[in-house]
N, C-alpha and C positions, 0 to 999 in steps of 0.2 A: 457515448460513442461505443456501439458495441463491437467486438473485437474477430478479426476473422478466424481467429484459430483456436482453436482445435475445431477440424473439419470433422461432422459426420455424412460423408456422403450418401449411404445406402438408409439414413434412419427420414422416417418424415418431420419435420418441424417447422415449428410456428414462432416468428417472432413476432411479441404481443405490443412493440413499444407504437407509441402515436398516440392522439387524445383519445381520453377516459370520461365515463363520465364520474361526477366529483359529487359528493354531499359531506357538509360540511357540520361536525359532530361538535364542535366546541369542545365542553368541558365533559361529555361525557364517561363515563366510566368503561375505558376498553376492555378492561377483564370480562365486565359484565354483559357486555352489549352481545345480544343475538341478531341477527340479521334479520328473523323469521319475524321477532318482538319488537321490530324496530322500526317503522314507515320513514326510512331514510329518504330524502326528498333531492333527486339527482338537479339539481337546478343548473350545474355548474358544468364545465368542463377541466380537465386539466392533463397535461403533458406528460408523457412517460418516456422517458427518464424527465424526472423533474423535482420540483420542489412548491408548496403550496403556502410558502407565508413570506412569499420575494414581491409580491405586487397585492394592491390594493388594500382593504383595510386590515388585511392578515400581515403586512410588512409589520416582522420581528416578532409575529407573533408565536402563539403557545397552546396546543392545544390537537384535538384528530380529526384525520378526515376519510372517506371513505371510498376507495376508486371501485369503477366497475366496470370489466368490457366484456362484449358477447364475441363468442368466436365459433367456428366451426371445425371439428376434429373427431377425427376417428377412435371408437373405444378399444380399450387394452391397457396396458401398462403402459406409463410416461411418467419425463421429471419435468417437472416446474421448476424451475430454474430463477432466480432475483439474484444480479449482480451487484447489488449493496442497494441498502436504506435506512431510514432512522425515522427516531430511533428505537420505536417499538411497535411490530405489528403484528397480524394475527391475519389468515388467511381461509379465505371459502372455498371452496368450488363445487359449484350446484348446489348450495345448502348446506354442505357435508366440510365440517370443520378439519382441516388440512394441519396447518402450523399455530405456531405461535414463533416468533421472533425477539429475539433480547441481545443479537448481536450487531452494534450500525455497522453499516460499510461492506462486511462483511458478504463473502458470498454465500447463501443458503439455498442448495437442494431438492427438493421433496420430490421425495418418488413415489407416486400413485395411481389407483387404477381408476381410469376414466370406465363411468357405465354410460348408459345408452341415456342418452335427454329421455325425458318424460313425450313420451308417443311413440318415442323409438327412432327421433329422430340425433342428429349428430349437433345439434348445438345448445352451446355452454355456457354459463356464467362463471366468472372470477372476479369476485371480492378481495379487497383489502384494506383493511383496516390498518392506520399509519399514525401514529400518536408521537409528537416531539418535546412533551413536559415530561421533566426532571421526577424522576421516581427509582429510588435506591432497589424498590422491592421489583419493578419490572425491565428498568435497567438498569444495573449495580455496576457497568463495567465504563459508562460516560457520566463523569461528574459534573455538576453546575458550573465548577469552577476551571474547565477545561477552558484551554485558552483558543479554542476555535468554536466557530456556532455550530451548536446544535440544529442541522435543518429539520424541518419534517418535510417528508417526498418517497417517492422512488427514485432512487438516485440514477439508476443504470437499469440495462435492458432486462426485460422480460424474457422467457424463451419458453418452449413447452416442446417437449422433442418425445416422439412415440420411441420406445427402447425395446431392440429383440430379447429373446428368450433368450441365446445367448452373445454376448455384448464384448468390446473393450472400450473401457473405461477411456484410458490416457495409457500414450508408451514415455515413460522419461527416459531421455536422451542424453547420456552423461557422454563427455569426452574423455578419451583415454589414452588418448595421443595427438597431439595436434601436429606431427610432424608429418603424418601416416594416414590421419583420417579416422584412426579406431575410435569405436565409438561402442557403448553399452546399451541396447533397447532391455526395456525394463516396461511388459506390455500389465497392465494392471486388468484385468477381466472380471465380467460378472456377469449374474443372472446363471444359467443351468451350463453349466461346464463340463463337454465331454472326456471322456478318458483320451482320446487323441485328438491334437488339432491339427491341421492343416494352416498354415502360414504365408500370407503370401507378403512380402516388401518392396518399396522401391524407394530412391532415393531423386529428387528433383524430375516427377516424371519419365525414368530413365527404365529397362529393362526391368521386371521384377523377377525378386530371389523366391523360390518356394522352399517351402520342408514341413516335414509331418513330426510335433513333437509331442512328449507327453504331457497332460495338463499338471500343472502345478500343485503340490498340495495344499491345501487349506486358501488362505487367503495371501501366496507368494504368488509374486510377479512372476510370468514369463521372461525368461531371461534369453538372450541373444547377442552374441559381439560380431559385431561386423566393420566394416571398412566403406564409407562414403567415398566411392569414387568421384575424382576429380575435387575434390573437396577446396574449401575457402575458408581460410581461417576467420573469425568473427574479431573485430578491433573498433577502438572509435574512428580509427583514421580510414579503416576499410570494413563495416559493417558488413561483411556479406553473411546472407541466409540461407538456408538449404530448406529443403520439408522433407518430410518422411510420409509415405503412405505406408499404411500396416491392416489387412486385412484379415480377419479368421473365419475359419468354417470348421464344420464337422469332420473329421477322417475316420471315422469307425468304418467307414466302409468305400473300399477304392472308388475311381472315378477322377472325371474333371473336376477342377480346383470350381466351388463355388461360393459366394463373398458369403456369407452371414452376415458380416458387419463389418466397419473399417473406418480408421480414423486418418485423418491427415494434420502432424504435427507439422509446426514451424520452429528452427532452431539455428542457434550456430555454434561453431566449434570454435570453444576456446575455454582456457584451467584462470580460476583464481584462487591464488594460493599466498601464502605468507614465508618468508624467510627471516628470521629475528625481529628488526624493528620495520621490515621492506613489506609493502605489496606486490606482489606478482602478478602481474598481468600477460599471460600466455608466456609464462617463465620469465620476462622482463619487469626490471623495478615501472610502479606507475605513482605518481603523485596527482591525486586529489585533490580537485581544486572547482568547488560547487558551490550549492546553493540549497535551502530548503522550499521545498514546495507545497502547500496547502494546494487540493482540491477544493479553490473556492473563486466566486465571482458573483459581485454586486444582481447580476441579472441572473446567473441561471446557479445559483450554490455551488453546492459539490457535482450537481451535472453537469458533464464534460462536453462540449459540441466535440466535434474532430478538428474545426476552423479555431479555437478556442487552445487546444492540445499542442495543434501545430505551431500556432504563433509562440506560445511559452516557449517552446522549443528552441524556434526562430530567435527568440530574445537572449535564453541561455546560450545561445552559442554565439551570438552579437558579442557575451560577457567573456568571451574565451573560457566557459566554462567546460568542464569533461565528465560534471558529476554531479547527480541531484540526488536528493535525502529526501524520498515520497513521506511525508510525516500527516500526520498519527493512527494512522490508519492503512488496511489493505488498499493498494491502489488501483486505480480503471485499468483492466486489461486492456483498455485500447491506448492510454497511456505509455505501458510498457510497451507494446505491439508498435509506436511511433518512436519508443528509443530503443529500440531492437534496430530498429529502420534507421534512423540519424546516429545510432551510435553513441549512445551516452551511457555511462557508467548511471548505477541504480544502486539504492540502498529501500529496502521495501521495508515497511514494518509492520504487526498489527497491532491495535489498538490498546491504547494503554497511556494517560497521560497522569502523574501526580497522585499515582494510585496508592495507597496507605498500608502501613500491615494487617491491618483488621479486613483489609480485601483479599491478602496471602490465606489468612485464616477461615477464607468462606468457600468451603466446598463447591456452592454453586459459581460462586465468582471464577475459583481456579478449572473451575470447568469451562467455563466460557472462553477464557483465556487459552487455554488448550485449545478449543474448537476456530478460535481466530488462528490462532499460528496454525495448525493444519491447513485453514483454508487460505490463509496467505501464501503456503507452497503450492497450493494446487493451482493459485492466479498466477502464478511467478514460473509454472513449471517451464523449462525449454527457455523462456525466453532468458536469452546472453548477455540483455543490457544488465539484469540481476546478479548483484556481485554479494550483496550482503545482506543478510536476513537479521528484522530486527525485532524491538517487542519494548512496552514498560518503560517510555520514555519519561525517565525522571523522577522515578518510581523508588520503591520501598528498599533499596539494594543495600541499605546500611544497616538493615535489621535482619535478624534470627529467620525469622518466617517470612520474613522477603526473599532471601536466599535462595530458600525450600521452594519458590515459587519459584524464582529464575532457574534455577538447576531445572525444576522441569520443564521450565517451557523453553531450554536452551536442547536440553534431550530430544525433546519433541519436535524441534527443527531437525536437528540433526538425524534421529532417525528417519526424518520423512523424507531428507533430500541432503544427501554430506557433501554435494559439490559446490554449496555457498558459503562466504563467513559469516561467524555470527558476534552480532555485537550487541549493543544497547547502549544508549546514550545517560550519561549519568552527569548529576551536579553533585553528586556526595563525595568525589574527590579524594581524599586519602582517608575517609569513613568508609568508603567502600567496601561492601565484604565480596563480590561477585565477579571481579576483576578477571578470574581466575578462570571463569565459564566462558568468555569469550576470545576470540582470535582477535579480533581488535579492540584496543582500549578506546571507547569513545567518550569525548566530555563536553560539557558544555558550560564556559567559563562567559560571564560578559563582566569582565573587572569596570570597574567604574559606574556603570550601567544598574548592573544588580548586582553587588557585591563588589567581592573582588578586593576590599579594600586593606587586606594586607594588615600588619601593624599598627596602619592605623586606626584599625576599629576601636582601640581603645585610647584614641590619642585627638578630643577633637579638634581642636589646634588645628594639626597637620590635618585630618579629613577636612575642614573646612577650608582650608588654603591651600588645598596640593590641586591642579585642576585634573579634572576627568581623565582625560587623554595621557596625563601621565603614571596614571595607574596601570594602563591597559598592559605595557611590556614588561614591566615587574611580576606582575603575576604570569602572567605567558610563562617567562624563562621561570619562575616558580614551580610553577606547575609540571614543568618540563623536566627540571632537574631534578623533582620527585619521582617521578615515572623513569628517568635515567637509573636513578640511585635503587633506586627499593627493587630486588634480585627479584622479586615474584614478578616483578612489572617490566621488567629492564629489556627483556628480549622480547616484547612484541610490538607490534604499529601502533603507533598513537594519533589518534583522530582529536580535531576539532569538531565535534557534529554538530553545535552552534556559535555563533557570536554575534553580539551585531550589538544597535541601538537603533531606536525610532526619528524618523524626521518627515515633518506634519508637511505633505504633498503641497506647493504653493508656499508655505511660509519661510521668507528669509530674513535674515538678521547680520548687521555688519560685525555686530557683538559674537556672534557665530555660537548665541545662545542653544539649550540644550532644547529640545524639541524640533527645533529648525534647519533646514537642508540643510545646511553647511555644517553644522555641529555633525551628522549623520555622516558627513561627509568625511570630515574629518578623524572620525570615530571609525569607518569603514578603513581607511586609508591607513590608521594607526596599525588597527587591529589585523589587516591582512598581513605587515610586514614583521610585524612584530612574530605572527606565527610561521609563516613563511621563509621569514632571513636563520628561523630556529631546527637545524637537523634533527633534531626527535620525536619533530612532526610530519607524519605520514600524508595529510591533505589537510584540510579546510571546507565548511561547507558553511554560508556564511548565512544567517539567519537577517532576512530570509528573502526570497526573490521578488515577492510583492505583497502588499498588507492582505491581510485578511480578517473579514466578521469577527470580533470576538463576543466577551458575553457585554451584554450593554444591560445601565443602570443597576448592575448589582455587583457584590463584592464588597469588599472592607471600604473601598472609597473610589466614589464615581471620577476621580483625578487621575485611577489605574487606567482607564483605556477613552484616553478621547477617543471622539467618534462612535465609539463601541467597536473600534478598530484593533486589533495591533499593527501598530504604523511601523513596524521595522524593514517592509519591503524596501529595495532598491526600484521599485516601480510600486505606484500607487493600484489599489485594488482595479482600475481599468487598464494600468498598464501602462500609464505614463511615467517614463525614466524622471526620477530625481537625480540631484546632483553628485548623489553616491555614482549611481552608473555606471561613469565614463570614469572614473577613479578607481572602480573595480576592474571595470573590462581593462584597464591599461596595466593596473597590476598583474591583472593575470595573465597577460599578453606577456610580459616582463617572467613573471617566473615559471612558464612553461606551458602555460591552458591552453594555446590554439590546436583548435583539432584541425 
C-alpha cells in the first residue's frame, strides 16, 4: 500500500510497482552474480509489492530471485526509492551496480544519476536481485531463529523521483501548543543551497505565508514557528489532520515568488508526554489497551493491500482497542497513514528480535542498527498516530555491551525526532541494565505460558500441580511491585508490551486443554484483568491480534511452532475470531478501550 504523503508536487516521478518480470536464481550465489555473466532466463512474472515463495513450488521456500522492469525517464539526478524488502538485495540500473541492501523492512534511498539509454534514447532497465536465506555475513541483523518468516520479495513500493538542483527533503512538524495551534517547521534541504531562500507556506490549502530567510549552515534545518490557523487537535476519539505545503526558491535576487520545489506534509497536532507513572496524551492521562501486530498474511506476506490494512484496523477497533505495537520491524507507511486516519495510538519499532551481545560488539551490526532507527523516524515523521519509538525487542539489555548499543540507538532516536517516547520491550526483567534509557518501562511477561513460574521453578511438586492460569496474577502483581519499589524504576509508566498464549484456530476441548480455544481463552481473560485490575500498569498490548508464519521444521524442536505458526493470534492468520475475541473485546469495553 503505498502511502500519500509526503507530496512532491513540482518534482517528476514514477511509481514502478505492478508485475515484474521474474527469473528464478535458486541457490545462487548473490554476492557473486553479475547480471552482464548471467543469461537469467525471465520466464516468470511476479508482483511488486510482493513476495515470491507464497505460491507454487516456491511455498516456504529459500533461496533468490531476480525482478526486472523497463520504464521510461528522463536523465539527471533521481532517487530510487524501496519501501522495505528482504532480506538481502543488490540492485542494477542499466548495467551500472547501484546498491547493495542488508537491511529487511527497512526503507532504502539511492540517489543517482540517470544517463541517457544506449542511442540516446530515455529508456531503462532496473534489476533486482532479492535473496531470503539465512546468512550472518550478508544479513547479520535477522536471525534464523526470529519468531516471524523471513519473506523473500519486494515488500512495498517502488518510486523513482527526478530531484532539483535545489530540493526540500521533509519539513517535521513538531507541536508546541496544542491550545494555540504553535507549531515548529523544521524544513530539512539539499542539493546546492542558496545563501537566501525565499519561503513560501500554507496550511490546509489556505492563503500562503512568504518570507526571505538565510540558508542554514551546514546540514541544520530550516527553522520556522508558526500558528496553524483554525487548527484541530489530533485524538483517537477525533483524528483530525491538517497538511502543510512548504515551498522554496532562490532569493538572491528580487522578483515574484517562484516554486523550486515543495513538499506537502500530512500531520496532526497533538504532545505525548509522561508524568511519573501516567501517559499524557495531549496533557490528559491515556491507558493503553492494544494489541501486537505482524505485517503478515498467508497469501500476500508482509505485503500490505489497503483492503487488507483496513480490515485489521476494522477488527481492532471491533476489540475496543486504542493501541497497536507495529512489531519487529519499521512499519507500511500506508499502515500508519490509515491510523493517522482511524486514530489509533502507535508504537513503531525497528528491527531487532533476540539479538545477542556479540551483535553489540560488531561494528557493522551497530551500524545497521543506527541506519534502521533513522529510517524508522523518517517513516514515522509527522504522522500523530506515533506515540512511541522503539528498537531490539528482547534483545541483549542485561549485558555490558548491550547497553552501549541501546544508549545509542536510544540517542539516535532522540536526536532525530524528541517529540516521541522511547521504549523497548524487554524480558530481562530486574537483570536489566537499560531501564534507565527509556520513558516507558516496557515488558514482556507470559507467566505460565513461557516462564513465569515463580518459586516454583525449583519446587516440582507445586510446578506440576499449581494449573497455568494460576500463575498468570502472581507474577503480574510481582512484577509490578518490583517496578513500584525499585526508586530508579518507581516514577515512570509501565507497559505490558506482550502477553498472551496460543490457541490452535478450530480446536476445542471441554478439558479446556492447553493448545485449545478455550485454554487461550481463558489464559486472555486471566491475563487482561490480572494486568488491568493493577494501578502500576500504564496499558497492555496483548500478544498478539492474529497468528503469524513463523520459522517451520527448524529449531530445538519441531513441537515449538505447530503449523510453523505462532498461534497466539486472537484471530487466526486469515482472520477468523477465535474464542479469545469476544472475551477481549468485552474486557476492554469494561476497562476503558472504546474509542
Amino acid at each position: 500500500m503505498s502511502t500519500r504523503h509526503p507530496l512532491y508536487p513540482e518534482r517528476h516521478s514514477l511509481l514502478l510497482d505492478g508485475l515484474w518480470d521474474f527469473a528464478w536464481l535458486g541457490d545462487t550465489d548473490a554476492v557473486a552474480f553479475r547480471p552482464a555473466a548471467h543469461d537469467a532466463v525471465f520466464d516468470e512474472i511476479a508482483a511488486v509489492p510482493g513476495c515470491y515463495n507464497l505460491a507454487g513450488s516456491r511455498i516456504g521456500g529459500r533461496g533468490a530471485g531476480l525482478y526486472r522492469t523497463r520504464f521510461a525517464f528522463p536523465s539527471g539526478h533521481a532517487r530510487l526509492c524501496f519501501g522495505g524488502l528482504g532480506l538481502y538485495a543488490r540492485v542494477w540500473l542499466d548495467g551500472h551496480d547501484l546498491a547493495e541492501i542488508k537491511n529487511p523492512y527497512a526503507t532504502i534511498a539511492i540517489d543517482t544519476d540517470i544517463r541517457p539509454a544506449a542511442g540516446g534514447g530515455d529508456r531503462h532497465e532496473l534489476l533486482v536481485l532479492v535473496d531470503n536465506r539465512f546468512d550472518p555475513a550478508r544479513v547479520p541483523v535477522f536471525r534464523p531463529s526470529s519468531d516471524f518468516y523471513g519473506y523473500g520479495g519486494i515488500y512495498r513500493s517502488v518510486t523513482l523521483t527526478r530531484l532539483p538542483d535545489t530540493r526540500v527533503e521533509r519539513v517535521k512538524i513538531t507541536t508546541l501548543d496544542i491550545a494555540t495551534g504553535r507549531v515548529r517547521l523544521e524544513a530539512r534541504l539539499g542539493g546546492r543551497i542558496p545563501q537566501k531562500l525565499r519561503i513560501r507556506y500554507a496550511f490546509d490549502g489556505g492563503a500562503p505565508a512568504e518570507t526571505v530567510l538565510a540558508a542554514p549552515a551546514g546540514k541544520q534545518p530550516l527553522v520556522i514557528e508558526t500558528q496553524v490557523p483554525g487548527h484541530r487537535v489530533w485524538s483517537p476519539e477525533h483524528p483530525a489532520l491538517h497538511t502543510l505545503s512548504f515551498g522554496i526558491s532562490c532569493a538572491e535576487a528580487d522578483g515574484p515568488f517562484e516554486e523550486g520545489d515543495a513538499v506537502i506534509e500530512q500531520f496532526g497536532i497533538r504532545t505525548i508526554t509522561t508524568l511519573g507513572r501516567e501517559i499524557l496524551l495531549n496533557g490528559s492521562p491515556v491507558r493503553l489497551l492494544g494489541l501486537n501486530r505482524h505485517e503478515s498474511h498467508p497469501q500476500f506476506g508482509p505485503a500490505q493491500p489497503g483492503q487488507l490494512i483496513a480490515d485489521d484496523l476494522q477488527w481492532a477497533r471491533e476489540l475496543n482497542a486504542n493501541f497497536i505495537r507495529a512489531v519487529h520491524y519499521q512499519p507500511d507507511s500506508g499502515f500508519l497513514d490509515a491510523c493517522d486516519r482511524a486514530g489509533f495510538l502507535v508504537w513503531a519499532e525497528s528491527l531487532g528480535w533476540a539479538q545477542p551481545e556479540s551483535d553489540a560488539q560488531d561494528p557493522e551490526i551497530v551500524a545497521l542498527h543506527r541506519h534502521s532507527a533513522i529510517a524508522l523516524v523518517d517513516a514515522c515523521l509527522n504522522h500523530p498516530s506515533v506515540i512511541i519509538y522503539a528498537f531490539l525487542n528482547e534483545s541483549c539489555s542485561d549485558t555490558p555491551d548491550g547497553r552501549r548499543l541501546y544508549q545509542n540507538l536510544a540517542q539516535t532516536l532522540r536526536d532525530a525526532d524528541s517529540s516521541r517516547l522511547i521504549s523497548y520491550a524487554s524480558n530481562r526483567f530486574e537483570k536489566d541494565l537499560c531501564f534507565d534509557l527509556a520513558d516507558i518501562i516496557s515488558i514482556n511477561p507470559y507467566p505460565g505460558w513461557i516462564g513465569g513460574f515463580g518459586d516454583m521453578a525449583n519446587d516440582p511438586d507445586r510446578l506440576w500441580t499449581t494449573p497455568v492460569l494460576a500463575r498468570i496474577r502472581p507474577e503480574i502483581d510481582r512484577l509490578a511491585r518490583y517496578f513500584a519499589e525499585t526508586p530508579a524504576h518507581a516514577q515512570k509508566p509501565l507497559l505490558v508490551s506482550e502477553i498472551g498464549a496460543c490457541g490452535l484456530y478450530g480446536v476445542r476441548d471441554r478439558a479446556r486443554a492447553q493448545w485449545s480455544e478455550e485454554f487461550q481463552q481463558d489464559y486472555f481473560d486471566e491475563a487482561v484483568r490480572a494486568v488491568l485490575d493493577n494501578p502500576r500498569y500504564a496499558g497492555i498490548a496483548l500478544w498478539q491480534m492474529f497468528d503469524n508464519r513463523s520459522f517451520v521444521n527448524t529449531g530445538p524442536s519441531v513441537r515449538t511452532k505447530p503449523r510453523g505458526y505462532n498461534n497466539a493470534g486472537l484471530l487466526d492468520e486469515y482472520r477468523r475470531p477465535k474464542l479469545a475475541f469476544d472475551t477481549v473485546k468485552e474486557l476492554f469495553r469494561r476497562y476503558g478501550g472504546t474509542m
